[in-house]
Structures are given as C-alpha cells and as structure tokens.
Residue, then its C-alpha position, 0 to 999 in steps of 0.5 A: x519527476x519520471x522514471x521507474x521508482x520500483x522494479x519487481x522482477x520476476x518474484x517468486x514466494x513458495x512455502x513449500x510446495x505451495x506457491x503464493x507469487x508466481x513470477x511477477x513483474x512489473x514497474x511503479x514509476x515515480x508520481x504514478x498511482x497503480x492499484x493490484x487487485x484480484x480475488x481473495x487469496x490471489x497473493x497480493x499481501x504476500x506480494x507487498x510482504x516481498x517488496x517491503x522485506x517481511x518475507x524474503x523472495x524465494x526468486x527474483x529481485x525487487x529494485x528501488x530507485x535501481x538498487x537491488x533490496x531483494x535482502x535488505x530488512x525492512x527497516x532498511x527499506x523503510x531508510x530508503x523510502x518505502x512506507x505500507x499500511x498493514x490489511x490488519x491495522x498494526x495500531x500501538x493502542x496503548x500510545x496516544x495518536x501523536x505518539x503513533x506517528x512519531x514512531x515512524x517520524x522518528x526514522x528521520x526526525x531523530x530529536x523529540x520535538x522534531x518527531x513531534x512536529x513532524x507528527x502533527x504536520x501528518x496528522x493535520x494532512x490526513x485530518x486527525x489533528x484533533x485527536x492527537x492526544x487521544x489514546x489510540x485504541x480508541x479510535x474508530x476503526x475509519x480513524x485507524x485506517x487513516x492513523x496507518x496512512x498517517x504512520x506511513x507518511x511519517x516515513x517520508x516515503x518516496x513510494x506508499x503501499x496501501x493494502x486494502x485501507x478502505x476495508x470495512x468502511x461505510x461509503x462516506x468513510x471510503x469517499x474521506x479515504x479516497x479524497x486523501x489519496x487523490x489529494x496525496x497523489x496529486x501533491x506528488x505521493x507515489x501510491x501501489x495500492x491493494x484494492x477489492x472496491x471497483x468502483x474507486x479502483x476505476x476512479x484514481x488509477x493510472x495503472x490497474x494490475x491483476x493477480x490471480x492464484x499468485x501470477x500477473x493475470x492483466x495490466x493496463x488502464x483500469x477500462x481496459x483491464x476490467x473488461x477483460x473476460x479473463x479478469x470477469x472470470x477471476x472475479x465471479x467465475x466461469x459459469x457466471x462470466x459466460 
C-alpha cells in the first residue's frame, strides 16, 4: 500500500504570545518509517499532542487517510487509526500487564476474551508474554517502554507515533527497542517517531524531519538531513559548528 496516510498542513499552536509549532507541514505515507528530531524544547511533543487531538491547532489542519481530523477528540482518532506512546510513560500501575493492554484492545475487541486474546497476540510480538500477570508498576522501566508500544498496537493502529520510546534505556535496552521497531515496520507498521539517539535515527528512517524553535528546519534522508550545517548548529550550536 502507498499513498499519504497522514498530512499535516501548515499547523500552528501558540499559548499566548509563545509559539510552540510554527507552520508545519508535511506527509507520512503508508508503510513508511520517518523520525522528528531536534533540540529539547523544539516542539515535537507539542506537534504529536496536535496530531493525536490532545491539544486543538491554533491554525492549520491534520488529515488522515484525507479526512480533515483537525477537531476530532482523541479517542475518535484513536477509532480511525492512530496510536502514540507518551515520553512520560502513562503506565495503569495498579492493573497487571494483560490488563494494560486490553484497555486499548478494548476500542476493537469489545468482548472480554477478545481484549484478552487480542492482549496476549500484543504482548508475545513486543516479548512481554511472560510478564502478563504481573502488576504493572513493577515493571522496569525498558519493560514499560515496550508496555506503551504494546497498548499502542492493541489499537490496531494504521499509523504508531513514538515519542521518544527508547529514552533512558542502556544500549542493550535500546538495541531490543530498535529490533521491534525494525521488525514491526518491515511487517508493514507505519511509524513517525520522536528521536534525540542519532545513531538509531540513522539506522531505521526512511524519512528524518527537523524541528527546531517549533518550524520545519530540514526534511529529507537521514545522510542528507545531518550533515546539514543548519541542523549541525541547531544541535551544538553556532560557535561549536563552526
């Protein structure tokens, strides 16, 4: 399958006389696996927030599979096909692992053997299948990343935003993450990931995208797109660029 799953046009958020997305646009196609990047406080969760429907535009419109969502709430978009992880981990510490997920499998799998099957199917793919009756508040913190990519399936989502999944993970925890990812997209998993790890940005994207004090900065390969002097700078800085 080909074609532009999701169009961000020309998004705005301001707070005020602060603006945190400035003008952004650009397509996500089916099957494809782009990464944002840029500096803390760029505003690329703020972006996400707008696509997933947590915070409304304050101009421009978000399209999926060419349906204007721009005021649709998040659970609706959630209906039609969109899944996120959170950079906080929005973990339900006091249900077990089974029952994390089956909050999201729920949406599509109404009956409770259903959620529950649907659940474990999740939780074998992201290999979590051994802790599904633990309490989830338990869970290490490389477990909950993968718990939160695990809810998002559940959704059975035409399009997964990750934001920042592998942070603060040591570099066995981040090479597991990276695996699924890979072997998620290479099923046919549509990914727009949030990403501050070069090195992995370099590895799996098709597509690199950078934000820098809310704009679009760059877009292109991942080559291309960081060995541009602009995005050097936005990075570590003028004085150190040059």
């Amino acid at each position: 399958m080909s074609g532009a799953l999701l169009q961000v046009r020309g998004v705005a958020k301001r707070f005020g006389g602060l603006v945190a997305v400035n003008d952004v646009s650009f397509d996500v196609a089916r099957g494809e696996l782009v990464s944002i990047i840029g500096p803390n406080g760029a505003g690329k969760t703020t972006l996400f927030n707008l696509l997933t429907g947590q915070l409304a535009p304050s101009a421009g419109q978000v399209l999926f599979d060419v349906q204007d969502i721009s005021a649709l709430s998040p659970n609706r978009r959630a209906q039609l096909g969109l899944g996120r992880t959170f950079q906080i981990s929005q973990t339900l510490t006091s249900l077990s692992v089974v029952e994390n997920v089956m909050v999201g499998a729920f949406l599509h799998h109404r009956g409770l053997k259903d959620a529950a099957r649907r659940a474990e199917e999740v939780l074998h793919l992201v290999g979590l299948a051994d802790r599904a009756d633990v309490r989830a508040g338990i869970l290490t913190l490389s477990e909950r990343r993968r718990l939160e990519v695990a809810r998002a399936l559940a959704l059975d989502p035409q399009i997964v935003l990750l934001d920042e999944v592998m942070a603060g993970l040591n570099p066995n925890e981040v090479q597991e993450v990276v695996s699924l990812v890979e072997r998620l997209h290479a099923e046919g998993h549509t990914f727009l990931v949030i990403e501050h790890n070069l090195k992995v940005v370099r590895r799996f994207s098709e597509r690199v995208i950078v934000i820098e004090r809310g704009a679009k900065l760059a877009e292109g390969t991942a080559e291309d797109v960081l060995a541009d002097p602009r995005v050097v700078e936005a990075y570590i800085g003028r004085k150190r660029a040059t």
